[in-house]
Wavefront OBJ file of the C-alpha trace (Angstrom):
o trace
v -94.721 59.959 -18.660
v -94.486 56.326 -19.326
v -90.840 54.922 -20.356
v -91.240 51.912 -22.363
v -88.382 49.220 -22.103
v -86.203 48.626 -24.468
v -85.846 45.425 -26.432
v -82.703 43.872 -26.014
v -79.749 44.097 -28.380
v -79.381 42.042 -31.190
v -76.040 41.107 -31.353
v -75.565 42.620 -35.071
v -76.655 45.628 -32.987
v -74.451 45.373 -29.970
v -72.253 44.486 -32.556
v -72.530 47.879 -34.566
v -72.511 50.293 -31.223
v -69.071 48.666 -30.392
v -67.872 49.419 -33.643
v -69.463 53.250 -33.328
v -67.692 53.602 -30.666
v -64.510 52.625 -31.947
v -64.940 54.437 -34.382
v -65.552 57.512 -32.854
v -62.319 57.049 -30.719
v -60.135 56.708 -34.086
v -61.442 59.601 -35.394
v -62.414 61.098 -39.224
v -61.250 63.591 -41.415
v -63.342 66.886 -41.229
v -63.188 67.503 -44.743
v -62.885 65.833 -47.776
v -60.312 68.503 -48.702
v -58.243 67.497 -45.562
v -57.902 63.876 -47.153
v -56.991 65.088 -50.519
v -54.734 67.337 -49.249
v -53.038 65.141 -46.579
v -52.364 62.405 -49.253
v -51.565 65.257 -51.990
v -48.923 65.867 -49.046
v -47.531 62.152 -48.561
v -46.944 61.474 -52.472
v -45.966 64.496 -53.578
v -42.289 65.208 -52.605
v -39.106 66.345 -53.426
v -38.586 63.205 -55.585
v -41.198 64.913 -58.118
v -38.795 67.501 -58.680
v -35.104 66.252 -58.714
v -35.837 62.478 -59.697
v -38.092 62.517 -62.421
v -37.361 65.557 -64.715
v -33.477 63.645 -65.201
v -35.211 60.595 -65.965
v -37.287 62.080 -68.594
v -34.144 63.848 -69.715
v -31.697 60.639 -69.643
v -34.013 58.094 -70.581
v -35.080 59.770 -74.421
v -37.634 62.577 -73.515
v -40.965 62.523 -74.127
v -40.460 58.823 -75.258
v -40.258 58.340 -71.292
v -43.666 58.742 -71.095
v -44.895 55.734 -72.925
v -43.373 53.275 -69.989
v -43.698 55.402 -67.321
v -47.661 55.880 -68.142
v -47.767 52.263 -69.124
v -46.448 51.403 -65.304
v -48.918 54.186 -64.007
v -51.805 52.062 -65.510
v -50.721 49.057 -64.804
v -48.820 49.292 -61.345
v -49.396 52.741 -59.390
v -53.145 53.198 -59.862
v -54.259 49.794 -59.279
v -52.124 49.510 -56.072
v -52.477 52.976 -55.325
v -56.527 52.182 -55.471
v -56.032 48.885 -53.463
v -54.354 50.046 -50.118
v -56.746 53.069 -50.467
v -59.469 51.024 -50.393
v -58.131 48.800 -48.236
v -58.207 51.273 -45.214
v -61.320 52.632 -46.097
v -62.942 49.221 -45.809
v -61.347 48.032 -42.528
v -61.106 51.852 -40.891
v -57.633 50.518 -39.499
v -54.205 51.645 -39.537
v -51.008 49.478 -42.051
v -50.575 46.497 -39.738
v -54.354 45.602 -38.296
v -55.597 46.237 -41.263
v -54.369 42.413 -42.636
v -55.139 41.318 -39.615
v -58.449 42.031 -40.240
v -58.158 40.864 -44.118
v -56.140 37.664 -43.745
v -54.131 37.499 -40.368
v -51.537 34.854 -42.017
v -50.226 38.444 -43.764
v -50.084 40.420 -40.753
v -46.358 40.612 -41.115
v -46.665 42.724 -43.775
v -47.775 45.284 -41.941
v -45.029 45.190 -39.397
v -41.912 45.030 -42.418
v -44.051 47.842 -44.353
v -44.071 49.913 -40.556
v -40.686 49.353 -40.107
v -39.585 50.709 -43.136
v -41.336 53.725 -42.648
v -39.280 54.176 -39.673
v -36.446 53.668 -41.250
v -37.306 56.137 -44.007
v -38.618 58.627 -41.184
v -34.987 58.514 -40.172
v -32.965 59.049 -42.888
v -35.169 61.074 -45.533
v -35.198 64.098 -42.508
v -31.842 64.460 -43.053
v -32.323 66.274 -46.684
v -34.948 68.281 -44.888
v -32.206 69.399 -42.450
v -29.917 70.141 -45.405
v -32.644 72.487 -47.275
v -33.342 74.407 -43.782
v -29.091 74.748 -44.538
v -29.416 76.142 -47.306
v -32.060 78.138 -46.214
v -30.955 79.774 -43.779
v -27.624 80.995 -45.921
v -29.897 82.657 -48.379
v -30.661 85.492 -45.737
v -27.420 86.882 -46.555
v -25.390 89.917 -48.634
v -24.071 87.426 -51.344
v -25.201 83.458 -51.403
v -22.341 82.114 -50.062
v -21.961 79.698 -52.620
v -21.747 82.243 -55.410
v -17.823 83.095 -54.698
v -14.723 81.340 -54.046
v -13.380 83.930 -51.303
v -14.769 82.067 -48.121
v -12.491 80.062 -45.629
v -13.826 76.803 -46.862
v -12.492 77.185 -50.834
v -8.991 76.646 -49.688
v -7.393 74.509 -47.541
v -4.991 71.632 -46.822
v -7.764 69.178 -46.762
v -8.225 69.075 -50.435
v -7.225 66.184 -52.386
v -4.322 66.615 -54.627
v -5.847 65.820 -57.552
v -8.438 68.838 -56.895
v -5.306 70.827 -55.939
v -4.043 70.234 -59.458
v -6.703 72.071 -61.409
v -6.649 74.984 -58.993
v -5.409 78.393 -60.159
v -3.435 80.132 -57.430
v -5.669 83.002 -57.256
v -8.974 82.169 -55.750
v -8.482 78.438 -55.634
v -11.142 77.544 -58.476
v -11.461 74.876 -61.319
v -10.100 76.731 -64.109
v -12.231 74.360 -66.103
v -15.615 73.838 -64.071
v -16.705 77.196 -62.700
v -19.064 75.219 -60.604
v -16.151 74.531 -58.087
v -17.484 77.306 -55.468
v -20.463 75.797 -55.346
v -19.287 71.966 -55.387
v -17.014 73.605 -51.992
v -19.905 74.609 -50.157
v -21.666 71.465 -50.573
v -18.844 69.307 -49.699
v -16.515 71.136 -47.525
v -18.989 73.809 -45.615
v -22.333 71.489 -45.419
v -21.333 67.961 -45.203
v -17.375 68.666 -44.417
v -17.322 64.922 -46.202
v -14.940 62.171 -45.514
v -13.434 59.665 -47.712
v -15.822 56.998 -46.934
v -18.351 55.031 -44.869
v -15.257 53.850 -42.969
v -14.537 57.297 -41.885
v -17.995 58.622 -39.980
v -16.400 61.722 -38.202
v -17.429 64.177 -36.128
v -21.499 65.500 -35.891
v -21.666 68.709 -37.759
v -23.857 70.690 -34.801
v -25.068 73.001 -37.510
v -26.788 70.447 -39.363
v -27.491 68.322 -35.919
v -30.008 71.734 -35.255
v -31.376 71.889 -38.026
v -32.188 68.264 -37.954
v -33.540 69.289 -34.480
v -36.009 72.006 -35.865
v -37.182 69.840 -38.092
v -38.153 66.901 -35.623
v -40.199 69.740 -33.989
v -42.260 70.708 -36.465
v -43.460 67.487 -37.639
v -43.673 66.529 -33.737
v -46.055 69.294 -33.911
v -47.892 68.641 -36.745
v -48.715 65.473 -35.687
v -49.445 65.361 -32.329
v -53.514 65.898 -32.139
v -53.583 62.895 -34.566
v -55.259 63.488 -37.770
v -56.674 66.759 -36.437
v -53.311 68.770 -36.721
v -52.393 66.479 -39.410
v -55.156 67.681 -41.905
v -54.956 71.311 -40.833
v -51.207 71.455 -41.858
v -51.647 70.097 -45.116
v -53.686 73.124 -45.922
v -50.434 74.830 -46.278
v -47.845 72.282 -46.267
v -49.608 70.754 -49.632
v -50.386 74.074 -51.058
v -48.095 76.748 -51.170
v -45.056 74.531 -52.291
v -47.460 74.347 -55.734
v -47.476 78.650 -55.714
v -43.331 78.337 -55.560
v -43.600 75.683 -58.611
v -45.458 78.440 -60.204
v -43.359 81.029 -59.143
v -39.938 79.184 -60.428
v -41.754 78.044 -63.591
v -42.567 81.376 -64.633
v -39.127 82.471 -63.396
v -37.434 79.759 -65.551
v -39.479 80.107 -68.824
v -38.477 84.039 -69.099
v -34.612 83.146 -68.419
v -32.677 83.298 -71.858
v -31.811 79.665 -73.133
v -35.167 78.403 -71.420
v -36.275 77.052 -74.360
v -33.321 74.824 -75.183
v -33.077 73.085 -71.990
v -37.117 72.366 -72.286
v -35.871 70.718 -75.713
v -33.291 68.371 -73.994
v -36.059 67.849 -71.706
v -38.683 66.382 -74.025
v -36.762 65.825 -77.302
v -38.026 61.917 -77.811
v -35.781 59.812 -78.521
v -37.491 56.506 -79.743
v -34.151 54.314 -79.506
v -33.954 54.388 -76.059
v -37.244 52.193 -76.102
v -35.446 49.059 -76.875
v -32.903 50.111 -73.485
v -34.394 47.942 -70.746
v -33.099 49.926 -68.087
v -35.681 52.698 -69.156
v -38.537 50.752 -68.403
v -36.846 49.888 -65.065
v -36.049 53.596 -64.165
v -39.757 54.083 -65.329
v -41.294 51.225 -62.807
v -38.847 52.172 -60.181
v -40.212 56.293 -60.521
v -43.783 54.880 -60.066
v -42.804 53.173 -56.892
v -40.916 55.634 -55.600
v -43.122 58.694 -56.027
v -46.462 56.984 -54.933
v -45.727 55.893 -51.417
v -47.202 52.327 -52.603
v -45.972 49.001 -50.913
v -45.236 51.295 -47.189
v -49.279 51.453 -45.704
v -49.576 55.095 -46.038
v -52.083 55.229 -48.236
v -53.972 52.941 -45.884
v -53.419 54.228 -42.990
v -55.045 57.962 -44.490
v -57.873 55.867 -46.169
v -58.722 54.875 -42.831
v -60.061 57.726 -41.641
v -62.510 58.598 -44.826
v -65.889 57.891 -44.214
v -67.366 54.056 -45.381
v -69.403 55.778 -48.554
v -66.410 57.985 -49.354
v -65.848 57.928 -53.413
v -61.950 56.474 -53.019
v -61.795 55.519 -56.371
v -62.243 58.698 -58.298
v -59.777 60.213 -55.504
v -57.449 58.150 -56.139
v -57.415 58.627 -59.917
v -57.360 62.286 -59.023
v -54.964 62.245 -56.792
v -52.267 59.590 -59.432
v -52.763 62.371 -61.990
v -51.575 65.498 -59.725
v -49.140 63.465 -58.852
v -47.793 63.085 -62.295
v -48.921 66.255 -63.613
v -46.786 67.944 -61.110
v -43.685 65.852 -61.713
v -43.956 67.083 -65.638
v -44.546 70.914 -64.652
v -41.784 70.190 -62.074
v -39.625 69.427 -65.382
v -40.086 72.672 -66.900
v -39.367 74.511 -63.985
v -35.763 72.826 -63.669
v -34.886 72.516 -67.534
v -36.351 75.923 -68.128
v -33.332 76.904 -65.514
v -30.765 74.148 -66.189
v -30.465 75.804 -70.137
v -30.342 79.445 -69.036
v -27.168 77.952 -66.820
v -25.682 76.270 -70.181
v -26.292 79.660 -71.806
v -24.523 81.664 -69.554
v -21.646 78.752 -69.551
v -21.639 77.713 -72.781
v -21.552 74.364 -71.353
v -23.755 71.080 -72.673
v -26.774 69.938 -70.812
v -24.607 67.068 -70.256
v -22.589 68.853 -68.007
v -25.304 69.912 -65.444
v -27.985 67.281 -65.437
v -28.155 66.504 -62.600
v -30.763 63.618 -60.057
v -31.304 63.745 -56.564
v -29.131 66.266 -54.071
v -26.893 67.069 -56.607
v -29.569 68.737 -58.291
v -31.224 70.461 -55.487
v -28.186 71.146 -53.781
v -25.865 71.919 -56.318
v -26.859 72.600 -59.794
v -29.633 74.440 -59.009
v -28.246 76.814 -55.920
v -25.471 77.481 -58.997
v -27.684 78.352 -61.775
v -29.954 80.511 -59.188
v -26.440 82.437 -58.099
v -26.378 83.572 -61.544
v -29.941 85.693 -61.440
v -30.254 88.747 -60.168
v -31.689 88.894 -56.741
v -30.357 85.605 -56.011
v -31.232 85.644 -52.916
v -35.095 85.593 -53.166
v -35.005 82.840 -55.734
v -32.813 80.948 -53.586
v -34.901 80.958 -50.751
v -38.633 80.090 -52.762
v -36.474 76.752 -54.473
v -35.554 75.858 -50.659
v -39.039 76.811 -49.487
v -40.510 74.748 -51.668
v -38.919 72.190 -51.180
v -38.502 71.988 -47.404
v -42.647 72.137 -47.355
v -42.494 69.096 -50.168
v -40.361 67.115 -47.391
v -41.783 67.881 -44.596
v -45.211 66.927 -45.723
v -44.430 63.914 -46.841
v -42.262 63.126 -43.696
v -45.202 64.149 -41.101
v -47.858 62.321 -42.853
v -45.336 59.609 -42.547
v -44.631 59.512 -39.263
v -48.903 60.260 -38.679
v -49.163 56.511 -40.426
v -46.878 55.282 -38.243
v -48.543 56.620 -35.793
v -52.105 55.413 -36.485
v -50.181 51.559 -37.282
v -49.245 51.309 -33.483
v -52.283 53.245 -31.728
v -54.728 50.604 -33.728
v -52.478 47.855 -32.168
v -53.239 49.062 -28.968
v -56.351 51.079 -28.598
v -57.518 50.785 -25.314
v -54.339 51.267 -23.867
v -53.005 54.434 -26.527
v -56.289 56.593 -26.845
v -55.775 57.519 -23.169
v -55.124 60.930 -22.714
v -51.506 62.255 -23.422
v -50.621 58.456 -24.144
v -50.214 59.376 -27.703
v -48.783 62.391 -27.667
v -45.687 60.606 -25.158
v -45.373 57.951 -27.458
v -44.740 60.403 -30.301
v -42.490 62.029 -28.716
v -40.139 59.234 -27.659
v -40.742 57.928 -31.246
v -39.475 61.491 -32.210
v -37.020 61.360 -29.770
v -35.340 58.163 -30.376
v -35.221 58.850 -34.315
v -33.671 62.056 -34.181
v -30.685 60.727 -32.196
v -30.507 57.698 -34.743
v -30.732 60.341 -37.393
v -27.346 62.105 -35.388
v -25.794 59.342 -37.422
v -26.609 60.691 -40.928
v -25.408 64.085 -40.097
v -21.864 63.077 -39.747
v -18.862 63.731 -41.684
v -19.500 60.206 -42.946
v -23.297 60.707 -43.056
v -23.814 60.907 -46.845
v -22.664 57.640 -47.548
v -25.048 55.975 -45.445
v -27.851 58.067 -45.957
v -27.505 56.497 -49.720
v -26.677 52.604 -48.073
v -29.954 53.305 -46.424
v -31.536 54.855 -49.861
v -30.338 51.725 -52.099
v -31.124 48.510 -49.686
v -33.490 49.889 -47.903
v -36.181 52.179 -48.785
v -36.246 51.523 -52.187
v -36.257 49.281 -55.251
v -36.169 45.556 -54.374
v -37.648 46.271 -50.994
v -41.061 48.009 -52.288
v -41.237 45.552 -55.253
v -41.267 42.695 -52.592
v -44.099 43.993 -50.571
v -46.103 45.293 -53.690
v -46.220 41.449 -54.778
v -47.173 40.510 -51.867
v -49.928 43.085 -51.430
v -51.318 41.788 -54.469
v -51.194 38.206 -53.857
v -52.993 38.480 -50.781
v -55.729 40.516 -51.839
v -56.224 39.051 -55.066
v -55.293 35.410 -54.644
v -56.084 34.740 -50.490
v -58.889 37.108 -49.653
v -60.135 37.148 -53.406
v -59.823 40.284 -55.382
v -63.652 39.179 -56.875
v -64.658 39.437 -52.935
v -62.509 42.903 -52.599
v -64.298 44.128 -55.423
v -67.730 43.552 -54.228
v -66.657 45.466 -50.684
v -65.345 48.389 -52.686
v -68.579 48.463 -54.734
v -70.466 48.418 -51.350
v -68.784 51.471 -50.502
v -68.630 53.857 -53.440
v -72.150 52.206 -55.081
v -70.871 51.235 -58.235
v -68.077 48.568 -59.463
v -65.494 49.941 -60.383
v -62.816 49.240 -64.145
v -62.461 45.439 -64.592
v -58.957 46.622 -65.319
v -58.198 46.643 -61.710
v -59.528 43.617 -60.703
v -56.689 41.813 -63.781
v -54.110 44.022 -62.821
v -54.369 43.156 -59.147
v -54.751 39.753 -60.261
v -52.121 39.003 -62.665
v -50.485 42.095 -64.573
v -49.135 43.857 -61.196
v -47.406 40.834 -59.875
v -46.167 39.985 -62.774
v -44.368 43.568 -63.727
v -43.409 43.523 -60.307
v -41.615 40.125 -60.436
v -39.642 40.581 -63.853
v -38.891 44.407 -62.647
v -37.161 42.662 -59.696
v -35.688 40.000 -61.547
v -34.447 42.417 -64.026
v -33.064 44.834 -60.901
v -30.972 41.441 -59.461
v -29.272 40.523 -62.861
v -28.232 44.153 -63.372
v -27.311 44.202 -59.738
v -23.700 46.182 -59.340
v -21.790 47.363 -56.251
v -22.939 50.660 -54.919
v -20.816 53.549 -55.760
v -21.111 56.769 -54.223
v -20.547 59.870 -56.700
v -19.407 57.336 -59.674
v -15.838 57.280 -57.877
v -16.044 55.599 -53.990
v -16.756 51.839 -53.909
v -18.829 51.169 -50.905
v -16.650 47.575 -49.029
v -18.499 44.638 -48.993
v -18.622 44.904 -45.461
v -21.503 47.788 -45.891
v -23.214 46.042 -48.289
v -23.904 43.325 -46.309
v -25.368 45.627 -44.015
v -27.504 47.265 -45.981
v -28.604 43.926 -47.810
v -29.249 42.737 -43.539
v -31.475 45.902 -42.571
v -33.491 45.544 -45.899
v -34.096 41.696 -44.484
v -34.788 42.495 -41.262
v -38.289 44.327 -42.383
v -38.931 41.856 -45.397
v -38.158 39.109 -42.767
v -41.500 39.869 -40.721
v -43.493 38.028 -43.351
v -42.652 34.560 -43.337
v -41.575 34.753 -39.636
v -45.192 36.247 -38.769
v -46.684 33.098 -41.048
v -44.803 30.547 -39.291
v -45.586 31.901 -36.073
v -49.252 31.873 -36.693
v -49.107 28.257 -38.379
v -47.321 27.049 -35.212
v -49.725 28.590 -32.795
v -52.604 27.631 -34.477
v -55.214 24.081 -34.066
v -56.199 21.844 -36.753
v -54.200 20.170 -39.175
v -51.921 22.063 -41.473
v -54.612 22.805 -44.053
v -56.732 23.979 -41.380
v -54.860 26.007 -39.679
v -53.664 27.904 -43.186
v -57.392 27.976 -44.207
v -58.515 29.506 -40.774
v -55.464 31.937 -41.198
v -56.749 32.985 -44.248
v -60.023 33.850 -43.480
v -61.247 37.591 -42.941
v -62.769 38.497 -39.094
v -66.085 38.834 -38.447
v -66.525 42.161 -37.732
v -65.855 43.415 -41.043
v -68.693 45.938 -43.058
v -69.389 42.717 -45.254
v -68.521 39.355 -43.743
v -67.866 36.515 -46.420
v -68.234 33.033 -44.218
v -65.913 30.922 -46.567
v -66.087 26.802 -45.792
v -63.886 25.673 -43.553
v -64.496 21.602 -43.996
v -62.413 20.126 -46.910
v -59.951 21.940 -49.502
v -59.217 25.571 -49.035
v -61.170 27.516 -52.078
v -59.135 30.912 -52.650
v -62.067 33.497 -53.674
v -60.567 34.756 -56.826
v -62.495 35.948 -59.919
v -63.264 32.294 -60.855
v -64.275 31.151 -57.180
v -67.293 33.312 -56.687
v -70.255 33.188 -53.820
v -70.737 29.444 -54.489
v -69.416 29.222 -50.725
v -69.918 32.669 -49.476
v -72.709 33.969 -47.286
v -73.411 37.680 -47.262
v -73.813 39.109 -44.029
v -74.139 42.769 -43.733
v -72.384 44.012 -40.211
v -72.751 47.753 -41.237
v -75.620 49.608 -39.821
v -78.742 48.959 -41.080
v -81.915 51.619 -40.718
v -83.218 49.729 -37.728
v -80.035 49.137 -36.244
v -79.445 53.324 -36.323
v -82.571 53.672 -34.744
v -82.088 51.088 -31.703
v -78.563 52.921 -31.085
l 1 2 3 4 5 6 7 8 9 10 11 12 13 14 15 16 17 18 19 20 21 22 23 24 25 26 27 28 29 30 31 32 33 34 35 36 37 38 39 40 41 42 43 44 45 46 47 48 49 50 51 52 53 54 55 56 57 58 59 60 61 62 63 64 65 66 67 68 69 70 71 72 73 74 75 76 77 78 79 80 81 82 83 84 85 86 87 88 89 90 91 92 93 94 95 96 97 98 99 100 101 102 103 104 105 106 107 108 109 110 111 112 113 114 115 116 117 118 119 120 121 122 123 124 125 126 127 128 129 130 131 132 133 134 135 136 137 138 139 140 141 142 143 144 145 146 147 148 149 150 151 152 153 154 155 156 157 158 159 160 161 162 163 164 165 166 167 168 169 170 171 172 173 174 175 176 177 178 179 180 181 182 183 184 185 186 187 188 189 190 191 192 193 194 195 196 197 198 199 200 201 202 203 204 205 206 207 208 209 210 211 212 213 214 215 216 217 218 219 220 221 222 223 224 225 226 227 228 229 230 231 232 233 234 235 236 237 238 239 240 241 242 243 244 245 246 247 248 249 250 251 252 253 254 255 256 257 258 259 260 261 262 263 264 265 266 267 268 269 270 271 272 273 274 275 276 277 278 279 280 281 282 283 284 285 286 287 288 289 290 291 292 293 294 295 296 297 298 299 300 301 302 303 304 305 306 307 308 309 310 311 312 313 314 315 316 317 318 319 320 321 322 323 324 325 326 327 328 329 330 331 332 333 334 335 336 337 338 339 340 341 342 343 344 345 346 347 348 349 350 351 352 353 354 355 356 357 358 359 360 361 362 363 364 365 366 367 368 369 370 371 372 373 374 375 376 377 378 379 380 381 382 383 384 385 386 387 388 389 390 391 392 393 394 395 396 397 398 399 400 401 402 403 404 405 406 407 408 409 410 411 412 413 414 415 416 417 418 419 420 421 422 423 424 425 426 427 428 429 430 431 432 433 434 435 436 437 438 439 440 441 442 443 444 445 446 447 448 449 450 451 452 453 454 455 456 457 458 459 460 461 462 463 464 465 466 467 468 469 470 471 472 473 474 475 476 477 478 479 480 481 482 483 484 485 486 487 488 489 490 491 492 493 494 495 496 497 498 499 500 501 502 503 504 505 506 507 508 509 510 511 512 513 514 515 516 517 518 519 520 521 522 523 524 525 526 527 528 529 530 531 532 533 534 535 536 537 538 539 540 541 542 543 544 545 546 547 548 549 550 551 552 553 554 555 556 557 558 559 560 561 562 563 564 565 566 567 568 569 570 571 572 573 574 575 576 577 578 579 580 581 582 583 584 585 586 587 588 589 590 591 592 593 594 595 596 597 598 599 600 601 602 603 604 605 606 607 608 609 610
């Protein structure tokens, strides 16, 4: 049998084997549901059930919902949709991906990578607490449920809690929450007086810290192959607890008036502005916008794959659960006043006081405490953990796209994991102090939140929509999913996302006011200025990155920044922008007047010649 010879390759088809191949090496999700559930995993987290039911609650109810929705519309889903699409375009991780896009912002990627590791190490630590808590639900009687333990009395209580102590048990005589309170303070933490005073490492909590740097090493370390497959129960079964403890809460007596104080409106509290900035801060904060994970998943979805219904889909859930979430914990917050004949007031809890205080109390008070105690800590240990091994995946798949040649060796990503694992957990020894609280929340309030996420969020926008053209972006996207998608994205991304985000940070720096831990302990100015120094280490990689670039670039200045600016070659769709006079930024009023299409994907000829 005659072999013909075959024609030489064209270089857009040498050009499209290379980037099979690459491709191939990265890897793709098996199943749709493996992506929906993975990203289900990474925005979905405890912060959806101790953050936003007390926001609803302190900020007027149901009249929450009008802001929060409006900064759902205007700021999650558009940005949410953007890095999604993002890494479905370029099939690259948080940091190449600009580099592909407009390698002037490559910087972002490396401040919005760092704070991921900086979140990776810190937001463990509640995971750590929950396995705790966990753990000392396997017992006779919660151990939080009675005052008769070593760690209720003592000489190390403060005299002003000494006070208010009868001599019989050593309880508030007016806040029967005091055993509880003990635990928390004096059995888990053992806290000091302040960030001044970090202590010894309490080994009990170092372990569990431990255990939990296991698991996620373990759910991570086949890539997105082990990463997809947990999700199918990491993202899952915390929603059958929900369920559980919803139903649970609903038949408690007083249910129904703590679902009152839950979404009672309130229409006053409109005029508040600090409601609309708790209600753009919640969006932020429960998304996992501004940080690359959403990119970094989107990167593995197939070219075609529909991101733009997903990520509707997946911005509903997300809010859908944090509503249900609310009945769950109001449902149980009013059987406690009930049983106390105490105010809402008086238990309302956000953040770890809820989860590890108010709630272990009013559960205590049920029978079979036990078993209710340990589905709340279930649930949320698998919300955590999720969300902190999809985290450290993105993190991951950031530095492996860096270097791919070198990483995709065999059991070269699975050491770097594990000293990336390593070296975090003995950071994270830190946080589980005597003094570890206190900078867990430094690290919370300068950090990886607020300011810092509105900062990269405008940036996000300005470069897509203003540098690389958001009319441009929106032809890619409808490239991929075949149809173009709201016009309402295109003028958010545009204008109404960086402006929200701007006056929502201006607004955040005139109400700026010195962090307090518990309402009582002033954090020095001495920790302050570190937090405010680690928060501009990461934003720092932005301009430095530019000025870099500039400086080792050709050309004149406006060439070099108009060179900069322009996308790589190798992209599905390459727009060739002019290069010879002023810079023309391809927004929705600069269209194809000087852009050439030129299709890199495969074509049907191309697919045959490979």
């Amino acid at each position: 049998e005659t072999t013909l010879p075959q024609p030489p390759l064209s270089p857009l088809t040498a050009n499209g084997q290379a980037k099979l191949k690459e491709l191939e090496a990265r890897g793709n999700w098996e199943s749709k549901a493996e992506y929906i559930l993975t990203v289900m995993g990474a925005i979905i987290g405890p912060g959806n059930v101790w953050r936003f039911p007390y926001l609803c609650y302190k900020n007027g109810g149901g009249v929450f919902f009008i802001p929060y929705v409006l900064f759902l519309v205007t700021c999650g889903i558009p940005l949410f949709f953007l890095e999604t699409s993002l890494g479905q375009y370029t099939s690259q991780g948080g940091i190449t991906c600009w580099r592909k896009i407009c390698p002037l912002f490559e910087g972002m990627g490396y401040a919005c990578n760092l704070v991921i590791s900086f979140s990776a190490t810190s937001y463990i630590v509640i995971l750590a607490w929950a396995f705790f808590y966990l753990f000392s639900s396997f017992s006779a009687e919660l151990p939080w449920a009675s005052c008769g333990n070593w760690w209720n009395t003592g000489k190390r209580l403060k005299d002003s809690i000494m006070d208010t102590l009868t001599d019989s048990c050593g309880c508030f005589a007016q806040n029967t929450t005091l055993p509880v309170m003990e635990f928390w303070e004096r059995r888990v933490l053992n806290i000091s007086g302040g960030i001044e005073e970090m202590g010894n490492i309490r080994w009990e909590l170092a372990l569990c810290l431990l255990l939990t740097w296991v698991i996620c090493y373990f759910c991570v370390w086949k890539g997105i192959k082990s990463t997809g497959k947990a999700a199918y129960f990491t993202a899952t079964f915390p929603y059958a607890m929900l369920l559980v403890l919803l139903v649970r809460g609903v038949t408690l007596p007083g249910a129904i008036d703590g679902i009152i104080f839950y979404i009672y409106p309130d229409i006053s509290r409109l005029t508040d502005p600090q409601v609309w900035m708790d209600a753009g801060t919640q969006i932020f904060f429960s998304y996992a916008i501004s940080l690359g994970f959403l990119t970094s998943l989107g990167s593995y979805s197939s070219y075609n794959n529909d991101c733009y219904k997903d990520c509707f889909y997946l911005c509903l859930l997300n809010s859908g659960t944090s509503i249900v979430s609310g009945f769950a914990i109001f449902s149980v917050l009013g059987f406690m006043t009930y049983e106390q004949g105490v105010s809402i007031e008086e238990v309302a809890e956000s953040g770890p006081g809820l989860a590890f205080i108010v709630y272990p109390r009013a559960v205590a008070m049920m029978p079979m405490s036990q078993i209710w105690s340990a589905c709340f800590f279930i649930m949320i240990i698998l919300l955590g953990l999720d969300s902190q091994f999809v985290g450290l995946e993105c993190l991951m798949t950031s530095v492996v796209d860096l270097f791919p040649t070198y990483l995709r060796r065999e059991f070269r990503r699975e050491l770097l994991l594990l000293a990336i694992c390593t070296i975090c957990f003995i950071l994270g020894l830190a946080l589980v102090t005597e003094g570890g609280m206190y900078l867990l929340q430094l690290l919370d309030h300068h950090v990886c939140s607020g300011t810092t996420l509105l900062l990269l969020a405008i940036c996000q926008s300005v470069c897509i929509a203003w540098v690389y053209g958001a009319e441009r972006f929106y032809g890619n996207i409808s490239d991929m999913i075949g149809y173009r998608p709201l016009p309402l994205m295109k003028y958010c991304w545009l204008y109404i996302t960086p402006t929200v985000c701007t006056a929502t940070f201006i607004f955040s720096i005139v109400k700026y006011s010195p962090l307090k831990f518990s309402n009582t302990y002033v954090y020095p100015v001495w920790a302050n200025i570190i937090g405010w120094f680690i928060a501009t280490i990461s934003l720092s990689f932005i301009p430095l990155w530019m000025v870099y670039k500039m400086a080792n670039s050709n050309g004149t200045l406006r060439q070099r920044f108009s060179v900069l600016c322009r996308p790589v070659d190798d992209l599905p769709v390459n727009h060739t922008c002019r290069t010879d006079g002023p810079l023309h930024l391809a927004t929705s009023d600069v269209v194809s007047s000087n852009m050439e299409l030129k299709p890199l994907s495969f074509t049907a000829g191309d697919k045959d010649a490979l």
